[in-house]
C-alpha beads as a LAMMPS data file, in Angstrom:
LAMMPS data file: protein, C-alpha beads

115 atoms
114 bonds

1 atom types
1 bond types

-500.0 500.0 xlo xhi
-500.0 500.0 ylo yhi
-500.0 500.0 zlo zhi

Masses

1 110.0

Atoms # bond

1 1 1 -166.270 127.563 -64.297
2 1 1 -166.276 125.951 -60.800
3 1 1 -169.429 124.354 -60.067
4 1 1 -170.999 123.687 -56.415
5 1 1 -170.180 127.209 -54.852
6 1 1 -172.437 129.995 -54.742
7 1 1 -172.242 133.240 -56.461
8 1 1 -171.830 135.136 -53.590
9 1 1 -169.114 132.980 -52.261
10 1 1 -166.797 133.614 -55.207
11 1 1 -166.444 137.266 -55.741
12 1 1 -166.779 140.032 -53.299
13 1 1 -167.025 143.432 -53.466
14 1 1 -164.337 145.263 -52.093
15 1 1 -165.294 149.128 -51.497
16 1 1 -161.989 149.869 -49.791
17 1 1 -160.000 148.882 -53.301
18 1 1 -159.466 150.231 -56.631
19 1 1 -160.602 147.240 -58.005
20 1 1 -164.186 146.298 -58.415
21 1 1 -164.832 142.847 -57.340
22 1 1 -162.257 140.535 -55.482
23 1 1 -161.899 136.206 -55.372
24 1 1 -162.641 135.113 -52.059
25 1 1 -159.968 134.672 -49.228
26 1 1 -158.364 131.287 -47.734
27 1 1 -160.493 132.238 -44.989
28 1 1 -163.979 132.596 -46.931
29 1 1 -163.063 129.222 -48.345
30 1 1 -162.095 127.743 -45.127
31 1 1 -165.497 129.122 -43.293
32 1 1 -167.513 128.136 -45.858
33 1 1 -169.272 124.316 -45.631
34 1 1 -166.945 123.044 -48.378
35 1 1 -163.711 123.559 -46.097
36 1 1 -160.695 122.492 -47.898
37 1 1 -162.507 123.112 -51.558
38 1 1 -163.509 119.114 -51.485
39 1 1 -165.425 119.542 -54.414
40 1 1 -161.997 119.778 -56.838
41 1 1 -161.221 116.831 -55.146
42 1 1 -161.907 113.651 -57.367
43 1 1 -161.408 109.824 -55.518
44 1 1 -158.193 108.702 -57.006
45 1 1 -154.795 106.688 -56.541
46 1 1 -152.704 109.525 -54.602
47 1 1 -151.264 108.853 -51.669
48 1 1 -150.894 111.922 -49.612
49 1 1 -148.705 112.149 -46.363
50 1 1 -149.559 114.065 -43.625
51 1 1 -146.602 116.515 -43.078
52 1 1 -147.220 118.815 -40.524
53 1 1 -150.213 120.923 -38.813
54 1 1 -150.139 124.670 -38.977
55 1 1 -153.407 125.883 -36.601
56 1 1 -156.256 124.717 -38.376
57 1 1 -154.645 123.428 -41.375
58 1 1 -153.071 120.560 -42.188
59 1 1 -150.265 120.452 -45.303
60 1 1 -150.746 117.225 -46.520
61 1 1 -147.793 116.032 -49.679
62 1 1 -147.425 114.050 -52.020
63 1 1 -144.551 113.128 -54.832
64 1 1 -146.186 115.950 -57.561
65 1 1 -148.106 118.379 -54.884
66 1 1 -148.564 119.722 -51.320
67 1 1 -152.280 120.432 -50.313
68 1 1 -153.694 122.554 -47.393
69 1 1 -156.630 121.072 -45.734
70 1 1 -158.736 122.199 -42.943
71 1 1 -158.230 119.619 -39.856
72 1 1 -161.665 119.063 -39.555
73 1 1 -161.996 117.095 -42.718
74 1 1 -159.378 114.750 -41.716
75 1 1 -159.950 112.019 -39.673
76 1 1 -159.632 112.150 -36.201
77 1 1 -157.561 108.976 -35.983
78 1 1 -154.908 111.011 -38.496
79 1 1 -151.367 111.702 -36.957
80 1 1 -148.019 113.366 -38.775
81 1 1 -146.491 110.554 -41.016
82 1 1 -149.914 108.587 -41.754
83 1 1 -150.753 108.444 -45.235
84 1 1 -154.124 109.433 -46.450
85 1 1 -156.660 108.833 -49.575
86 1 1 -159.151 110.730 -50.885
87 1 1 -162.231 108.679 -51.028
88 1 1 -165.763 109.337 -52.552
89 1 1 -166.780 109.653 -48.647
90 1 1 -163.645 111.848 -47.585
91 1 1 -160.194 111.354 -46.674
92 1 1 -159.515 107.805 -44.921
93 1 1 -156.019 106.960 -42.977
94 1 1 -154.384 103.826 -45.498
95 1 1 -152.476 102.160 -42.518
96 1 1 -151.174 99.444 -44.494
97 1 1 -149.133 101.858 -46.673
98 1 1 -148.482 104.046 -43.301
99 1 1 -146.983 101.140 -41.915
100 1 1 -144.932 100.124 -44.702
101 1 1 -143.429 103.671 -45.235
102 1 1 -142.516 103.379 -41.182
103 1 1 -140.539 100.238 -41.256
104 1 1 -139.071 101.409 -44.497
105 1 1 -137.790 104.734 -42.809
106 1 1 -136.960 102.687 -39.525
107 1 1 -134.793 100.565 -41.873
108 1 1 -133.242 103.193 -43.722
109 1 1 -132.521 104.656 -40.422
110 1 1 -131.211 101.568 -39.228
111 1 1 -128.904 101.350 -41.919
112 1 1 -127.726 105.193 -41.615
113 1 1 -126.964 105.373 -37.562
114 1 1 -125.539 101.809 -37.619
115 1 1 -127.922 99.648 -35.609

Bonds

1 1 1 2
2 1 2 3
3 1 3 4
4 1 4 5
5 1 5 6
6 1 6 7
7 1 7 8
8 1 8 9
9 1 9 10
10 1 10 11
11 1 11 12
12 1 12 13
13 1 13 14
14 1 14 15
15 1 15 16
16 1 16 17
17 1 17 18
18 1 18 19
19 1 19 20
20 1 20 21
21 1 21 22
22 1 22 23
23 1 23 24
24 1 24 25
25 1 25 26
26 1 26 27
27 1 27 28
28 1 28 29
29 1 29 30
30 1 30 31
31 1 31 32
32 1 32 33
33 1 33 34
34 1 34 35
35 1 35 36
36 1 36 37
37 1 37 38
38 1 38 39
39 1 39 40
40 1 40 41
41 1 41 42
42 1 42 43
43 1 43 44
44 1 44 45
45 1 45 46
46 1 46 47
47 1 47 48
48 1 48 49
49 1 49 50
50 1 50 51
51 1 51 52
52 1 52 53
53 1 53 54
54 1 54 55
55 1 55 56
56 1 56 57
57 1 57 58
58 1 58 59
59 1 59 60
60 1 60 61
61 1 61 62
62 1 62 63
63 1 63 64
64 1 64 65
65 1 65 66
66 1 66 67
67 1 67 68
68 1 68 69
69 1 69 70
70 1 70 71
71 1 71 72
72 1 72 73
73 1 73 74
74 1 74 75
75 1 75 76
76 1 76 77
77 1 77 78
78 1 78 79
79 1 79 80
80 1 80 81
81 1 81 82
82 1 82 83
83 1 83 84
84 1 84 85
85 1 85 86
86 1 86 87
87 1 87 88
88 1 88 89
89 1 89 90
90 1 90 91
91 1 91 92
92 1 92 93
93 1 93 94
94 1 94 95
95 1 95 96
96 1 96 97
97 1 97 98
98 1 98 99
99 1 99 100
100 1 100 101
101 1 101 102
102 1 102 103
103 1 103 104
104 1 104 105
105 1 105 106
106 1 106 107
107 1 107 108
108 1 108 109
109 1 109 110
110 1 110 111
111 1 111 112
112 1 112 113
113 1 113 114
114 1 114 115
């Protein structure tokens, strides 16, 4: 059972259905204080990339997942291509391992186009 939301929050009635109750919408999540679901969110080792912005959201990857996050919990300093941790206080921008991606890619690139 997921802890930290209230009861209300997670299942709906839903009059104009057949069924009785429904799970809540991206949307209720999203509105709700708890945004991108943070609380299933555990501080660990990933190392997300920030792949592209779709309105509000962000679609953040990594090598075994791709996550949806509300902008709003990001950092404001966060840009495509920056790679972000999860941290007990909330996702940080890790620019040492942004950086080192970007002069890997430039190299790569480098070595592709002939320069």
């Amino acid at each position: 059972m997921i802890t930290g939301i209230p009861t209300a929050k997670r299942w709906t009635r839903c009059p104009a259905m057949k069924r009785r109750w429904c799970a809540p919408m991206k949307a209720d999540i999203l509105s709700s204080p708890w945004r991108e679901a943070s609380f299933l969110l555990k501080p660990s080792d990933k190392r997300y990339v920030f792949d592209r912005r779709e309105g509000a959201l962000c679609v953040l990857t990594c090598a075994e997942e791709t996550r949806t996050v509300a902008h709003d919990a990001l950092p404001q300093a966060a840009r495509e291509g920056d790679t972000l941790v999860y941290t007990a206080q909330g996702w940080r921008v890790d620019e040492a391992d942004t950086a080192a991606r970007r002069a890997r890619i430039d190299g790569l690139m480098d070595h592709l186009f002939g320069k």
